[in-house]
N, C-alpha and C positions, 0 to 999 in steps of 0.2 A: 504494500500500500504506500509504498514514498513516491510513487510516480504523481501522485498529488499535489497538488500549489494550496501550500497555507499562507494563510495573510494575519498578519496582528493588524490593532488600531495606528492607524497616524499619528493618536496622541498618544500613544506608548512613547517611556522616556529613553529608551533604551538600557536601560539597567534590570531587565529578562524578567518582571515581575507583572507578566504581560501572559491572555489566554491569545492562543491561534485559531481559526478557522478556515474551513475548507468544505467544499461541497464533499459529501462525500459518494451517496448516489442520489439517483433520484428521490426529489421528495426528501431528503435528510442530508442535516449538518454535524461533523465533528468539529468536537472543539478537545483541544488541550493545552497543558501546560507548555510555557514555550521554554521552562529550565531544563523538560523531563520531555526532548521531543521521542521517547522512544519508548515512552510513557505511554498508560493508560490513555483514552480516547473517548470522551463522551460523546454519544447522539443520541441527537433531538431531530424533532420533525423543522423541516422549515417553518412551519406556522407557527410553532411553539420561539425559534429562533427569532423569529420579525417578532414577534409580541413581544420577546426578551427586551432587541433591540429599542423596540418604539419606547418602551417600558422606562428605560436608559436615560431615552431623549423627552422624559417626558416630566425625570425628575422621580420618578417614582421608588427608587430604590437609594434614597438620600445617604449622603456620610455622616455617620452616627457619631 
């Protein structure tokens, strides 16, 4: 599976404390750690992913 393209955020600072994403088939997104790329792999459905995202941008998951 590394024939894959992961992408982090633009506003990652570069100091690797950053998740990765990638499509990974149809219909579903991995994400993982970008310390541990050989690491474990979470998926989710894309719908679930854009909700996360929108979720993000919408302020919803505030720094405590």
């Amino acid at each position: 599976m590394n024939d894959r393209t992961w992408r982090k955020s633009s506003y990652s600072s570069g100091q690797g404390n950053c998740v990765e994403v990638c499509l990974s088939e149809p219909g579903a997104v991995a994400v993982r750690d970008s310390k541990d790329q050989a690491g474990p792999e979470l998926a989710v459905s894309d719908r679930a992913w854009l909700a996360f995202v929108e979720g993000v941008r919408q302020g919803e998951f505030g720094r405590g």
